[in-house]
C-alpha positions in Angstrom: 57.3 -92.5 -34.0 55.7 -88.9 -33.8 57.5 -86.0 -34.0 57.0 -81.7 -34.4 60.1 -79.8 -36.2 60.2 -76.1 -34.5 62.6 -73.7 -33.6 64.7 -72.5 -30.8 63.7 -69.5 -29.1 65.4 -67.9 -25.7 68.2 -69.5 -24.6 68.4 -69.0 -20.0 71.6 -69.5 -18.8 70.8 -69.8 -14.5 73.0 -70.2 -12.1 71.7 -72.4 -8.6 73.7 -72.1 -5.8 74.4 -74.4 -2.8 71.1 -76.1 -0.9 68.6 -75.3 -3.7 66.6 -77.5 -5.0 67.1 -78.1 -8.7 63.9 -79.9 -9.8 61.3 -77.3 -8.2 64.0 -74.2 -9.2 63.7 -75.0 -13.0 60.4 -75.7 -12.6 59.8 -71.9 -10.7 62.0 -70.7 -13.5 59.9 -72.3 -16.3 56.3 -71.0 -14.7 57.9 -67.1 -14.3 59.1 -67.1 -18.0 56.8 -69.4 -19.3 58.4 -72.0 -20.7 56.2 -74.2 -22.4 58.7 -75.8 -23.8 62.8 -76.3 -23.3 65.2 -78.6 -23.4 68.0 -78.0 -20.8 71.7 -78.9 -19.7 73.4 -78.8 -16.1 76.9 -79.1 -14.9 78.1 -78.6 -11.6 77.4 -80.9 -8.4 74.8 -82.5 -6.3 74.4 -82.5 -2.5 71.9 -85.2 -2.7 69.2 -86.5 -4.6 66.9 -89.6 -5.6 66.7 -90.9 -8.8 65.3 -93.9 -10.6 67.7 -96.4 -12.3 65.2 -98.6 -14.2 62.2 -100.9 -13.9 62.0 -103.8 -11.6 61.1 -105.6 -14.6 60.6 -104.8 -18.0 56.5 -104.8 -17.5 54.3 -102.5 -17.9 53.0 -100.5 -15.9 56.7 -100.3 -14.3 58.0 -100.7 -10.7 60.9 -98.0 -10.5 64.1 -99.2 -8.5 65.0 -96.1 -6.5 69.1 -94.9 -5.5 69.3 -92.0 -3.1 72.9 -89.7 -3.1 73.6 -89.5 0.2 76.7 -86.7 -0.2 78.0 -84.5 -2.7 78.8 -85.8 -6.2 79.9 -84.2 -9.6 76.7 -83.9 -11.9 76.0 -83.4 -15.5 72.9 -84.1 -18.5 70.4 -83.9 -20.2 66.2 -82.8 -19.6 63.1 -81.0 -21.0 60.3 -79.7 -19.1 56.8 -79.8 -21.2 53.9 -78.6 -19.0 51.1 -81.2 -17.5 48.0 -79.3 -17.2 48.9 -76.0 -15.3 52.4 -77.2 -14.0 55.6 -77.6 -15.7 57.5 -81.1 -15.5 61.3 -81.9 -15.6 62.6 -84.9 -16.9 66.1 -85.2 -16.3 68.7 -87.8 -16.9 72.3 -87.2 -15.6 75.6 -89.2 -14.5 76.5 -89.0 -10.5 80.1 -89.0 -10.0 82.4 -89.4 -6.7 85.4 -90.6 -6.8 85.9 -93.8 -9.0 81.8 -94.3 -9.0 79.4 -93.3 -11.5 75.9 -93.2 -11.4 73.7 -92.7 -13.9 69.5 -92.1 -13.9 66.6 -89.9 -14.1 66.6 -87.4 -10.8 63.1 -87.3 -9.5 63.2 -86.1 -5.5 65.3 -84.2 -3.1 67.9 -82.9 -5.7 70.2 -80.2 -4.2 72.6 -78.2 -5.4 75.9 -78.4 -3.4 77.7 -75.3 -4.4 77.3 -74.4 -7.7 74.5 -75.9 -10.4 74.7 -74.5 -13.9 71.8 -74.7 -16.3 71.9 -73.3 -19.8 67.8 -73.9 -20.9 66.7 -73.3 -24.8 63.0 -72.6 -25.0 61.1 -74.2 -27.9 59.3 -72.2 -30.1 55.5 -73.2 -31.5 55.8 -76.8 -30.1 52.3 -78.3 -28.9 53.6 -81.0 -26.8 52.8 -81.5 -23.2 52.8 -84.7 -20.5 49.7 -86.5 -20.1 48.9 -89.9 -18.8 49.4 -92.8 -20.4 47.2 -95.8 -19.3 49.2 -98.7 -20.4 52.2 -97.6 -18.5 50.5 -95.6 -15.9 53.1 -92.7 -16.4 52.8 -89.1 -17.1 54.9 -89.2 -20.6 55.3 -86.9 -23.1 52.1 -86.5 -26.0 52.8 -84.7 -29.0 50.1 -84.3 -32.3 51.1 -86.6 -34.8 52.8 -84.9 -38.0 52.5 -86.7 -41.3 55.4 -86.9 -43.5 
């Protein structure tokens, strides 16, 4: 394990109405304020979206099992945008709900907003991180500079 220890900065709080993207509206929000760093919550609902749910098989590099929402569900979790060379990148994980069903995974296309999406985002401050490749899994993943302890 590698880890930095920094400190909170601005906290956002955006609202995202109904047919906006989420995943390219945090990422717009993160290049205006520049946002090299944040982790980030949402509540509200989804319209529709695809999202991964896990590997094929637990091999690397990974085939990702795709799940599309095809109508409106409740939507809440976690994520943290980190910058890959001039571009910020979400990573979110949330739960999909409708009904009696739950859904869980990490929202990657077509994510919009059906009509409201909140998102309270807390820059960090000083961190050095950013997403680079990694070769053995042939994913863009996060890359920090070690930090002795």
């Amino acid at each position: 394990m590698n880890y930095l220890v920094e400190t909170a900065g601005r906290i956002i709080v955006a609202r995202f109405d109904h047919g906006e993207d989420i995943l390219a509206g945090l990422e717009e929000l993160a290049r205006r304020e520049d946002l090299r760093a944040a982790s980030f919550h949402l509540v509200g609902a989804l319209g529709g979206g695809r999202y991964v749910v896990g590997p094929e098989k637990d091999v690397l590099p990974p085939t990702p099992v795709w799940r599309e929402l095809g109508e409106s569900h409740e939507a809440v979790g976690f994520g943290t945008i980190f910058w890959e060379g001039d571009r910020p990148k979400v990573h979110f994980h949330g739960a999909y709900g409708k009904g009696d069903s739950v859904r869980v995974g990490c929202l990657r296309e077509a994510a919009r907003v059906f009509l409201v999406l909140e998102a309270v985002i807390t820059e960090i401050v000083g961190v050095t991180a950013c997403r680079a490749l990694d070769p053995a899994s042939g994913m863009v993943l996060l890359t920090l500079d070690e930090v002795e302890r």
